[in-house]
C-alpha positions in Angstrom: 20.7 56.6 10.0 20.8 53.1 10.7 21.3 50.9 6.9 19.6 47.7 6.5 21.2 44.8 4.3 17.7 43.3 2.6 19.8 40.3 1.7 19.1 39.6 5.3 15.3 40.3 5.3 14.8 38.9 1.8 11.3 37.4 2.5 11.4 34.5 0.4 14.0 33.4 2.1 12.1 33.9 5.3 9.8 32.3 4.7 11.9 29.0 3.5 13.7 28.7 6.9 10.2 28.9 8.5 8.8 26.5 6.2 11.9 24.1 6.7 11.4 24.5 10.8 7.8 23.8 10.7 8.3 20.7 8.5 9.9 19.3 12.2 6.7 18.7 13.5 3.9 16.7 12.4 0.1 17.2 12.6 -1.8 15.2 14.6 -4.3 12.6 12.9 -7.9 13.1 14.6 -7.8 9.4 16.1 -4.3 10.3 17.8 -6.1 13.7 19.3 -6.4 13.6 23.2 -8.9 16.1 25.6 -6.0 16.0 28.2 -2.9 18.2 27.9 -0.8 16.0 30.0 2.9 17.6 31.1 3.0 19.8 28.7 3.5 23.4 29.7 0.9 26.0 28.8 2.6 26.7 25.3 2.5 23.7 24.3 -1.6 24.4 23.4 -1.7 27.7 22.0 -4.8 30.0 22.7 -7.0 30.1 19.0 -6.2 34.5 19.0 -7.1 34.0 15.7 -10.5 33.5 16.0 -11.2 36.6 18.1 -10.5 40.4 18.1 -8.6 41.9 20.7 -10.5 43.1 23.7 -13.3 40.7 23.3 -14.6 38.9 26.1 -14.4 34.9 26.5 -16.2 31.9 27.8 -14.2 28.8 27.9 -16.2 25.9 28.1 -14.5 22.4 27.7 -11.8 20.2 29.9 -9.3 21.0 32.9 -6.3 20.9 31.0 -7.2 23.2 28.3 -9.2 25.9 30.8 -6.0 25.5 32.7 -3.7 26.4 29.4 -5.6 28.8 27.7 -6.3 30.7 31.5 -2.5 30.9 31.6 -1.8 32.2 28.3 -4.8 35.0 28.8 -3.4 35.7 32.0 -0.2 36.9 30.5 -0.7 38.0 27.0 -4.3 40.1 27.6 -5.1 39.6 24.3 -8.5 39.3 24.9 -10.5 38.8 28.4 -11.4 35.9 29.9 -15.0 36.4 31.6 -14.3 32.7 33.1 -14.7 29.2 32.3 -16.7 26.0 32.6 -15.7 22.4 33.1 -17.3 20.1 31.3 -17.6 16.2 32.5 -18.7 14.0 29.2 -20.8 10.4 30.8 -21.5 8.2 28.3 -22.1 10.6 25.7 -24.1 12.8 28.2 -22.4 16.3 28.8 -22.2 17.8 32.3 -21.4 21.4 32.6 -20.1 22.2 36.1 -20.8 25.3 37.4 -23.4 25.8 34.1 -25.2 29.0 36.0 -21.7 31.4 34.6 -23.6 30.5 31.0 -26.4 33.1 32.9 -23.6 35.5 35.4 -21.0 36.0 33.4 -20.6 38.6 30.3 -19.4 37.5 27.6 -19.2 38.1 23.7 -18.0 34.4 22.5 -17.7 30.8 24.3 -15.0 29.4 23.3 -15.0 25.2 23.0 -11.8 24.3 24.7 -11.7 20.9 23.5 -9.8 19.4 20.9 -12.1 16.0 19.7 -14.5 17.2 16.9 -17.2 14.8 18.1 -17.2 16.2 21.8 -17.1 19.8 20.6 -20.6 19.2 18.2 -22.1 17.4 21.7 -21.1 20.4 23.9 -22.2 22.7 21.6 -25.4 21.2 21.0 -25.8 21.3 24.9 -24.9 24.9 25.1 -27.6 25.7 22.8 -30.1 23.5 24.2 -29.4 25.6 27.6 -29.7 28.7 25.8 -26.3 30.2 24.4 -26.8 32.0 21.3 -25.1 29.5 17.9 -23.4 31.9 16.5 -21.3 33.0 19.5 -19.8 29.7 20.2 -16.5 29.3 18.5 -14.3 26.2 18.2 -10.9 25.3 16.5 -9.5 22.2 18.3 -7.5 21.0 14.8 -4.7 23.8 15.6 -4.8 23.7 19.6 -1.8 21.7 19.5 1.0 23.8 18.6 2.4 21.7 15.8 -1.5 21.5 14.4 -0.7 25.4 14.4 2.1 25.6 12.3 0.4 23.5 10.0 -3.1 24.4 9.7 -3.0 28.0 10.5 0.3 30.0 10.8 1.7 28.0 7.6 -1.1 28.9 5.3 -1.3 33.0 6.6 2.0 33.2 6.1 1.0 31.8 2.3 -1.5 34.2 2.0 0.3 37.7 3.2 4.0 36.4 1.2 5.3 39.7 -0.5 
């Protein structure tokens, strides 16, 4: 029988070092947030797994770098299963799905707004409904894409919540 010191695993202090790591990075404020991932590597945007339940079947819809990413990270974690995705082109306000005929081939249980500006998630939305998709499927969280948005605005506050 293996003995465990739980000075070691004393939660409170856990949770302090996390707290004190996280602290390192800094949210971004929504007029410093970008559509393009740039040369970050894929883990650098982390997929939204929150959001869904494993096995479900996604949608992306939303810009290169983030169908790129998020393809990546489903390719390797098969969390849930991505049923395929959708570039979107935004001209002067006017959204352009490419390949828009997957809203009607694919199968799918969500759509997934891979985006991270507020403003071009409501227009993309809006066109997804106007073409048809079901409101209440689509799902977007571009506020915690970015993984230090993460730490902050999701993993901090759960890890708040479930403390012991």
């Amino acid at each position: 029988m293996i003995e465990i010191d739980e000075s070691i695993i004393d939660p409170e202090e856990l949770f302090r070092r996390i707290k004190a790591k996280v602290a390192r990075y800094r949210p971004k404020r929504e007029e410093e947030i970008d559509d393009r991932v740039g040369g970050e590597s894929p883990y650098g945007i982390i997929f939204p797994y929150h959001l869904f339940h494993r096995g479900e079947r996604i949608l992306l819809v939303g810009s290169r770098d983030f169908l790129r990413c998020f393809s990546q990270q489903l390719s390797v974690e098969q969390y849930v299963s991505l049923s395929g995705s959708i570039e979107v082109a935004m001209q002067d306000r006017r959204v352009e799905l490419r390949e828009a005929d997957k809203l009607y081939t694919c199968c799918y249980d969500f759509v997934l707004l891979a985006v991270r500006k507020k403003e071009r998630a409501k227009a993309i939305k809006k066109r997804l409904v106007e073409l048809g998709v079901d409101e209440k499927i689509i799902k977007w969280d571009g506020e915690s894409y970015a993984v230090a948005d993460f730490l902050h605005r999701v993993y901090l506050p759960l890890l708040e919540h479930l403390r012991w």
